[in-house]
VEXDREN-2710 file (C-alpha; in Angstrom, 1 decimal):
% VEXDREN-2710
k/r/px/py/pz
1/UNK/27.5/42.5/10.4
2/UNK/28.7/40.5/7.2
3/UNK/29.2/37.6/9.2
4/UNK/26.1/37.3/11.3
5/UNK/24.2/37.8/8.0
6/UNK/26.5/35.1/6.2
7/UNK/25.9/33.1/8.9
8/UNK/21.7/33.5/8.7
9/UNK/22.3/32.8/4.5
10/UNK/23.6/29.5/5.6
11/UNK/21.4/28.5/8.1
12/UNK/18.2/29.2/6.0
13/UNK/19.6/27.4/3.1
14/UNK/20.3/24.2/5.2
15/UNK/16.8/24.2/6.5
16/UNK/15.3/25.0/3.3
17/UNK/17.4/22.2/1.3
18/UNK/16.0/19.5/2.8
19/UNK/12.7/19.9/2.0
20/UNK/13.2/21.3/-1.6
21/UNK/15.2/18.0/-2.3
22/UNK/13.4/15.0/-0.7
23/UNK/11.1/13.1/-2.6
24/UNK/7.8/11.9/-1.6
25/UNK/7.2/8.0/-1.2
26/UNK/4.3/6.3/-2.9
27/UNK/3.1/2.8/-2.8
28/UNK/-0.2/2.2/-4.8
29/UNK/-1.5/-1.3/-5.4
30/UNK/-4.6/-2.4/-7.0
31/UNK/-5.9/-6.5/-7.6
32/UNK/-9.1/-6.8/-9.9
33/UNK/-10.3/-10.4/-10.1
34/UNK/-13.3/-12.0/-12.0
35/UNK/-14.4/-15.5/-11.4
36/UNK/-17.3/-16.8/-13.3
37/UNK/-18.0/-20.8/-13.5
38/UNK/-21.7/-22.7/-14.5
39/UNK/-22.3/-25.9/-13.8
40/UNK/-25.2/-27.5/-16.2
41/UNK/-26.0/-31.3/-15.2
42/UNK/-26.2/-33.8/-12.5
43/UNK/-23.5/-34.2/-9.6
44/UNK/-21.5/-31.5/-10.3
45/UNK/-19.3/-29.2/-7.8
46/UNK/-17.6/-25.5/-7.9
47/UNK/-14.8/-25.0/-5.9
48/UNK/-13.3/-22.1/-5.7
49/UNK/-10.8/-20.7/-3.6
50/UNK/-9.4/-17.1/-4.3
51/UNK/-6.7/-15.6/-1.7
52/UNK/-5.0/-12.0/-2.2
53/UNK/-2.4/-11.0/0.0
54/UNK/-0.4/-7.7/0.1
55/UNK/2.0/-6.5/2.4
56/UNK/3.0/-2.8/2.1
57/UNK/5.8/-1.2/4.1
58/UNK/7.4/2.1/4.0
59/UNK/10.3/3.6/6.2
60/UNK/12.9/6.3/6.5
61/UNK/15.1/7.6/8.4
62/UNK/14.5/11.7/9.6
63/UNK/17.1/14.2/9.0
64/UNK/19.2/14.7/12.3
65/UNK/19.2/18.6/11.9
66/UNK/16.0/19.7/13.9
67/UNK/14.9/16.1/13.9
68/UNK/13.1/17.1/10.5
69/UNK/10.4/14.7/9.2
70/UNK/11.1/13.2/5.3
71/UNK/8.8/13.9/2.7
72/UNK/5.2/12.6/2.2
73/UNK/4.6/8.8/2.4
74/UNK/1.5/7.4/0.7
75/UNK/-0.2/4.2/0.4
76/UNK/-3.4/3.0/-1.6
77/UNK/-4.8/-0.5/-1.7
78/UNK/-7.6/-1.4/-4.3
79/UNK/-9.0/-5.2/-4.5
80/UNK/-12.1/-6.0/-6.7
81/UNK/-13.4/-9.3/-7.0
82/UNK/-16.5/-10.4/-8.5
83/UNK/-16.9/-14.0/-8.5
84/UNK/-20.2/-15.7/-10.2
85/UNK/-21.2/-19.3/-9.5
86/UNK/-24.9/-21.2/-11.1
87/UNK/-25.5/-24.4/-10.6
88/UNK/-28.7/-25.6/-13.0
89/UNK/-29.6/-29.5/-12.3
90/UNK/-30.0/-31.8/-9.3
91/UNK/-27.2/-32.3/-6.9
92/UNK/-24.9/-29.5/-7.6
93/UNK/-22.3/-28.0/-4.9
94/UNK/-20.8/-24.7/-5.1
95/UNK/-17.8/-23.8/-2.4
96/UNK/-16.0/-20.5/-2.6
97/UNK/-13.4/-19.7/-0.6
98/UNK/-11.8/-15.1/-0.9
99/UNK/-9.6/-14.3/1.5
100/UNK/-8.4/-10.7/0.9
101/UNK/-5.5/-9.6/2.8
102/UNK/-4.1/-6.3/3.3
103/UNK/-1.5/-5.3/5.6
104/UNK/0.4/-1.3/5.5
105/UNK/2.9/0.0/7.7
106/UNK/4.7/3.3/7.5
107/UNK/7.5/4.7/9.7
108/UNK/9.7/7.5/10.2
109/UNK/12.7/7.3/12.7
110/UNK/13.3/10.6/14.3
111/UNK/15.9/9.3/16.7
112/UNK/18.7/11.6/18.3
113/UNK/21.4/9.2/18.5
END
């Protein structure tokens, strides 16, 4: 009886472990980006060309035991951009150009091997 209840100890400590020592994953990123240009006169341009890119990847490997999952992954993305363009006169051009990219992966590999 000692040992089958020794035995049971062990067992729920190994599963329990795990999950009381893995730590979560976080990936936060955040762009804030303010353009302001004014044009006062004749034959001016504005060009403006703005291009964010982020790439966010997260992976890990799942415990063998049970094929257990790891902890929490999370990912946030925040982009702000305010751009502003005035043309006051005859002739004036304004070209802008945002490109806001965002790309996020996440992956957990729960392979028996």
């Amino acid at each position: 009886m000692l040992k089958k209840s020794l035995i049971l100890g062990l067992l729920a400590a190994i599963a329990i472990a795990p999950a009381a020592f893995a730590g979560n994953q976080t990936q936060e990123n955040a762009d804030n980006t303010n353009i302001s240009a004014t044009n006062v006169g004749r034959g001016n341009k504005i060009r403006i060309i703005n291009r964010t890119y982020v790439i966010q990847s997260q992976g890990r490997r799942a415990r063998k035991l049970l094929c257990q999952s790891p902890s929490n992954q999370a990912q946030g993305n925040v982009t702000n951009t305010a751009i502003a363009a005035t043309n006051i006169g005859n002739r004036n051009r304004i070209r802008i150009n945002n490109v806001n990219s965002v790309v996020q992966g996440q992956s957990v590999d729960c392979s028996k091997k």
